[in-house]
N, C-alpha and C positions, 0 to 999 in steps of 0.2 A: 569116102570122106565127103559131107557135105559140105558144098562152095559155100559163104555168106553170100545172103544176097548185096542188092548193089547197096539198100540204106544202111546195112551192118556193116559193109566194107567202106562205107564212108564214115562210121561213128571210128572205126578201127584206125583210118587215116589222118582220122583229128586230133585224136590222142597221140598215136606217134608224131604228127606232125609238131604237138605242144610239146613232148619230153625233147623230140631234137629242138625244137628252138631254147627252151631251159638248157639243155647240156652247151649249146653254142654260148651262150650268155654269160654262163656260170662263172667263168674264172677272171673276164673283164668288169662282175660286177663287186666282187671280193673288198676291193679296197674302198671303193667308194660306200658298198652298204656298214662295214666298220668305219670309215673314218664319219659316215652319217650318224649312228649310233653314239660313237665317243662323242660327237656335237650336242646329240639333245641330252646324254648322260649329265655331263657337265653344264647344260643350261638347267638343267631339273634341280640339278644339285645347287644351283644357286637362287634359286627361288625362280627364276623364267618359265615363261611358257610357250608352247609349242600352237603354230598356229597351220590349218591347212587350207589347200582349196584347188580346185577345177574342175573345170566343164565337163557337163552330159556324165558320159559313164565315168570320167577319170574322176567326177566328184563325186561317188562313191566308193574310189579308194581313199580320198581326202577325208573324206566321213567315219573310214571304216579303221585310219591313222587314228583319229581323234578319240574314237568307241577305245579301242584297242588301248589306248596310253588314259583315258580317263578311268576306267572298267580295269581290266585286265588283256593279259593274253596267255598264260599258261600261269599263273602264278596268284595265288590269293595275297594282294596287296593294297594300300593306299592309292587312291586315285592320282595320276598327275594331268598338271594342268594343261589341258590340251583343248584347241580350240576351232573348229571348221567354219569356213566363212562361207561354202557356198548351198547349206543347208537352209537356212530360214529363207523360202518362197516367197514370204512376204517384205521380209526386207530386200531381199535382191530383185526383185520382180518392181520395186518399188522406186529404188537405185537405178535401173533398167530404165524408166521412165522420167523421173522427177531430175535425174543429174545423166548419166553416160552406163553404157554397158562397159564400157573400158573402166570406170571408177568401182563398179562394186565390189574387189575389193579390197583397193588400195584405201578407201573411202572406209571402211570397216577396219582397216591397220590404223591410219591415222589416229581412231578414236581410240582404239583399244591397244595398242603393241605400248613396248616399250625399249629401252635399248640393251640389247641383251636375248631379247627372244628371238627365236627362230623362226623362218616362212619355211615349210615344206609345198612345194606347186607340184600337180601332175599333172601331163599332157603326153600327147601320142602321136605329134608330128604336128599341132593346128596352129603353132605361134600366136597363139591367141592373144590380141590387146590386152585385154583385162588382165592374166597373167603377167606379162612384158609389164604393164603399170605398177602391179602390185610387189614386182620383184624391186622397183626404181623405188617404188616408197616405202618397201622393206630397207634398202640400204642408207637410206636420206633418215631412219627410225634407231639407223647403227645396228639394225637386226642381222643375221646370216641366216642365207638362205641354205635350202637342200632342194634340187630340183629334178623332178623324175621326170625323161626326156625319152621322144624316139628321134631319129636319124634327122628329121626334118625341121626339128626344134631350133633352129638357128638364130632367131631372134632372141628367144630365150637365152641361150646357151651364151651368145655375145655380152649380156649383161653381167654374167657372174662374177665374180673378182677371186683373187685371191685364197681368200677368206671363204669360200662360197662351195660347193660339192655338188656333181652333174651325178645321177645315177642315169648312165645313158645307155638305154637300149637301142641295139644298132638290129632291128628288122623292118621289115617294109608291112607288115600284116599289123596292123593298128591291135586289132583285138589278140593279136599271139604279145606284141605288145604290154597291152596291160594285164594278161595271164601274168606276167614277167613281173610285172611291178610288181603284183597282188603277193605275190611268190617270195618278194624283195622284201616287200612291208614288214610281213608275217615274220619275215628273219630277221630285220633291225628291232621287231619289238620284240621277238628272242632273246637279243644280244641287250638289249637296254633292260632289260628285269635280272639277266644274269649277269650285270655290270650292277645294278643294282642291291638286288636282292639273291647272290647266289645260286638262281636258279638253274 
Protein backbone atom coordinates (compact mmCIF):
# COMPACT_ATOMS: atom_id res chain seq x y z
CA UNK A 1 0.00 0.00 0.00
CA UNK A 2 1.24 3.29 -0.80
CA UNK A 3 2.00 6.00 2.18
CA UNK A 4 0.63 9.58 1.18
CA UNK A 5 3.23 11.64 1.06
CA UNK A 6 3.69 14.36 3.82
CA UNK A 7 1.62 17.46 1.46
CA UNK A 8 -1.26 14.62 0.93
CA UNK A 9 -1.21 13.73 4.65
CA UNK A 10 -1.63 17.29 5.39
CA UNK A 11 -4.54 18.14 2.84
CA UNK A 12 -6.00 14.53 4.64
CA UNK A 13 -5.45 16.29 8.15
CA UNK A 14 -7.34 19.53 7.24
CA UNK A 15 -10.21 18.05 6.22
CA UNK A 16 -10.64 15.78 9.21
CA UNK A 17 -9.57 18.31 11.14
CA UNK A 18 -12.65 20.66 9.70
CA UNK A 19 -15.51 17.65 9.94
CA UNK A 20 -14.37 17.14 13.73
CA UNK A 21 -14.56 20.93 14.42
CA UNK A 22 -18.33 20.87 12.53
CA UNK A 23 -19.38 17.67 14.52
CA UNK A 24 -18.04 19.64 17.86
CA UNK A 25 -20.26 22.66 17.02
CA UNK A 26 -23.14 21.21 15.53
CA UNK A 27 -25.50 20.58 18.34
CA UNK A 28 -24.61 24.03 20.43
CA UNK A 29 -25.35 25.80 17.29
CA UNK A 30 -28.97 24.33 16.75
CA UNK A 31 -30.90 26.87 18.69
CA UNK A 32 -29.30 29.90 17.93
CA UNK A 33 -29.09 29.24 13.93
CA UNK A 34 -33.27 28.71 14.26
CA UNK A 35 -34.04 31.19 16.66
CA UNK A 36 -31.51 33.58 14.07
CA UNK A 37 -33.67 32.47 11.23
CA UNK A 38 -37.25 32.93 12.88
CA UNK A 39 -35.65 36.72 13.52
CA UNK A 40 -34.99 37.78 9.96
CA UNK A 41 -38.15 35.56 8.80
CA UNK A 42 -40.47 37.75 10.65
CA UNK A 43 -38.39 40.99 10.08
CA UNK A 44 -38.83 40.20 6.04
CA UNK A 45 -42.20 39.48 6.72
CA UNK A 46 -42.71 42.88 7.87
CA UNK A 47 -41.13 44.89 5.30
CA UNK A 48 -37.38 45.29 7.43
CA UNK A 49 -34.30 44.72 6.13
CA UNK A 50 -31.41 42.86 7.06
CA UNK A 51 -28.10 44.65 7.32
CA UNK A 52 -24.50 42.92 7.58
CA UNK A 53 -20.91 43.51 8.19
CA UNK A 54 -17.05 42.70 9.33
CA UNK A 55 -13.66 42.80 8.85
CA UNK A 56 -10.96 41.10 6.50
CA UNK A 57 -12.25 37.73 5.61
CA UNK A 58 -15.46 37.74 8.11
CA UNK A 59 -16.69 40.43 5.64
CA UNK A 60 -17.02 38.07 3.17
CA UNK A 61 -19.39 36.14 4.90
CA UNK A 62 -21.26 39.41 5.68
CA UNK A 63 -21.14 39.98 1.79
CA UNK A 64 -21.96 36.47 0.89
CA UNK A 65 -25.33 36.85 3.83
CA UNK A 66 -26.31 39.71 1.79
CA UNK A 67 -25.81 37.82 -2.03
CA UNK A 68 -27.55 34.83 -0.51
CA UNK A 69 -30.83 36.79 0.97
CA UNK A 70 -30.85 39.47 -2.02
CA UNK A 71 -30.32 36.69 -5.06
CA UNK A 72 -31.26 33.30 -3.74
CA UNK A 73 -29.87 30.41 -2.12
CA UNK A 74 -31.54 27.15 -3.14
CA UNK A 75 -34.85 28.47 -4.26
CA UNK A 76 -35.90 30.59 -7.28
CA UNK A 77 -37.59 33.54 -5.54
CA UNK A 78 -38.02 37.38 -4.89
CA UNK A 79 -35.04 39.13 -3.72
CA UNK A 80 -35.02 40.26 0.04
CA UNK A 81 -33.88 43.28 1.29
CA UNK A 82 -30.57 42.76 2.37
CA UNK A 83 -27.91 44.95 2.89
CA UNK A 84 -23.73 44.76 3.67
CA UNK A 85 -21.98 47.72 4.96
CA UNK A 86 -18.53 46.65 4.67
CA UNK A 87 -18.47 46.25 0.86
CA UNK A 88 -18.12 49.67 -0.79
CA UNK A 89 -13.97 50.45 -0.50
CA UNK A 90 -14.76 53.77 -1.24
CA UNK A 91 -17.05 54.60 1.29
CA UNK A 92 -15.46 52.92 4.10
CA UNK A 93 -11.87 53.70 3.01
CA UNK A 94 -13.34 57.19 3.21
CA UNK A 95 -15.14 56.88 6.70
CA UNK A 96 -11.64 55.35 7.70
CA UNK A 97 -10.07 58.69 7.05
CA UNK A 98 -12.56 61.69 7.08
CA UNK A 99 -14.49 60.50 10.57
CA UNK A 100 -12.99 57.05 12.72
CA UNK A 101 -12.45 53.40 11.65
CA UNK A 102 -14.72 52.64 14.70
CA UNK A 103 -17.70 54.75 12.89
CA UNK A 104 -17.86 52.98 9.48
CA UNK A 105 -20.42 51.34 10.19
CA UNK A 106 -22.41 52.52 12.92
CA UNK A 107 -22.17 55.77 10.61
CA UNK A 108 -23.81 53.78 7.65
CA UNK A 109 -26.70 52.48 10.28
CA UNK A 110 -27.61 55.86 11.35
CA UNK A 111 -28.17 56.96 7.73
CA UNK A 112 -29.72 53.90 6.44
CA UNK A 113 -31.38 51.40 9.37
CA UNK A 114 -34.59 51.82 10.70
CA UNK A 115 -36.33 50.39 13.83
CA UNK A 116 -37.12 47.04 13.20
CA UNK A 117 -34.31 45.90 11.05
CA UNK A 118 -31.74 43.61 11.96
CA UNK A 119 -27.67 43.92 12.31
CA UNK A 120 -26.01 40.48 11.56
CA UNK A 121 -22.00 41.14 12.69
CA UNK A 122 -19.29 38.55 12.08
CA UNK A 123 -16.11 38.13 13.79
CA UNK A 124 -13.62 35.50 14.94
CA UNK A 125 -12.23 36.48 18.25
CA UNK A 126 -10.84 40.46 17.22
CA UNK A 127 -13.54 42.61 19.32
CA UNK A 128 -13.21 44.83 16.96
CA UNK A 129 -14.32 48.76 17.60
CA UNK A 130 -16.10 49.21 14.64
CA UNK A 131 -18.38 46.11 15.31
CA UNK A 132 -18.76 47.03 19.31
CA UNK A 133 -20.03 50.70 17.79
CA UNK A 134 -22.16 49.40 15.35
CA UNK A 135 -23.89 46.88 17.54
CA UNK A 136 -24.51 50.17 20.41
CA UNK A 137 -26.18 52.07 17.39
CA UNK A 138 -28.04 49.10 16.17
CA UNK A 139 -29.75 49.14 19.64
CA UNK A 140 -30.12 53.12 20.07
CA UNK A 141 -31.97 52.47 15.88
CA UNK A 142 -34.35 49.74 18.20
CA UNK A 143 -32.80 47.18 15.60
CA UNK A 144 -31.87 43.34 16.94
CA UNK A 145 -28.83 42.17 16.42
CA UNK A 146 -27.58 38.39 15.37
CA UNK A 147 -23.96 38.20 16.14
CA UNK A 148 -21.63 35.46 14.82
CA UNK A 149 -18.90 35.20 17.52
CA UNK A 150 -15.57 32.94 18.35
CA UNK A 151 -14.53 32.30 21.98
CA UNK A 152 -12.80 35.73 22.39
CA UNK A 153 -15.54 37.99 21.23
CA UNK A 154 -16.25 39.40 24.68
CA UNK A 155 -16.79 42.81 24.06
CA UNK A 156 -19.06 41.93 21.49
CA UNK A 157 -20.82 39.28 23.27
CA UNK A 158 -21.33 41.91 26.60
CA UNK A 159 -23.42 44.14 24.39
CA UNK A 160 -26.13 41.90 23.46
CA UNK A 161 -29.54 42.11 25.32
CA UNK A 162 -32.18 40.15 25.68
CA UNK A 163 -33.64 40.61 22.54
CA UNK A 164 -30.30 39.90 20.58
CA UNK A 165 -28.71 36.16 19.49
CA UNK A 166 -24.92 35.13 19.80
CA UNK A 167 -24.19 32.19 17.21
CA UNK A 168 -20.96 31.47 19.11
CA UNK A 169 -18.37 29.33 17.99
CA UNK A 170 -16.40 27.95 20.86
CA UNK A 171 -12.81 27.08 18.89
CA UNK A 172 -9.40 28.54 19.20
CA UNK A 173 -8.42 28.26 15.02
CA UNK A 174 -9.98 31.65 13.68
CA UNK A 175 -10.03 30.20 10.16
CA UNK A 176 -11.83 26.33 11.49
CA UNK A 177 -13.92 29.38 12.92
CA UNK A 178 -15.31 30.78 10.09
CA UNK A 179 -15.39 27.45 8.03
CA UNK A 180 -18.20 27.23 10.87
CA UNK A 181 -19.97 30.27 10.41
CA UNK A 182 -19.81 29.87 6.43
CA UNK A 183 -21.57 26.39 7.31
CA UNK A 184 -24.12 28.30 9.78
CA UNK A 185 -24.97 30.94 6.98
CA UNK A 186 -25.55 28.51 4.27
CA UNK A 187 -28.21 26.75 6.85
CA UNK A 188 -30.06 29.86 8.19
CA UNK A 189 -30.60 30.79 4.55
CA UNK A 190 -31.98 27.31 4.17
CA UNK A 191 -34.35 27.61 6.94
CA UNK A 192 -35.37 31.22 5.92
CA UNK A 193 -36.63 30.23 2.22
CA UNK A 194 -38.27 26.99 3.77
CA UNK A 195 -40.10 29.27 6.43
CA UNK A 196 -40.80 31.26 3.61
CA UNK A 197 -41.37 29.71 0.56
CA UNK A 198 -41.78 25.95 1.39
CA UNK A 199 -38.65 24.95 0.33
Amino acid sequence: MVQPSMMEQQVIDSFNQSIEAKMNAGEGLVYPIVGSASLIVEALLSGNRIFSCGNGLSSTLASTLSYLLLNQFRIERPGFAALCLSTDSVLNTGLSQQTNFTEIFSRQLRALSHGGDILVTFSTNHNASNLVQAIQTAHDREMTVIAFTGPGDNNVSALLTGEDIEVRVEAQDPYRIQEIQLLSLFTLCELIESQLFGG
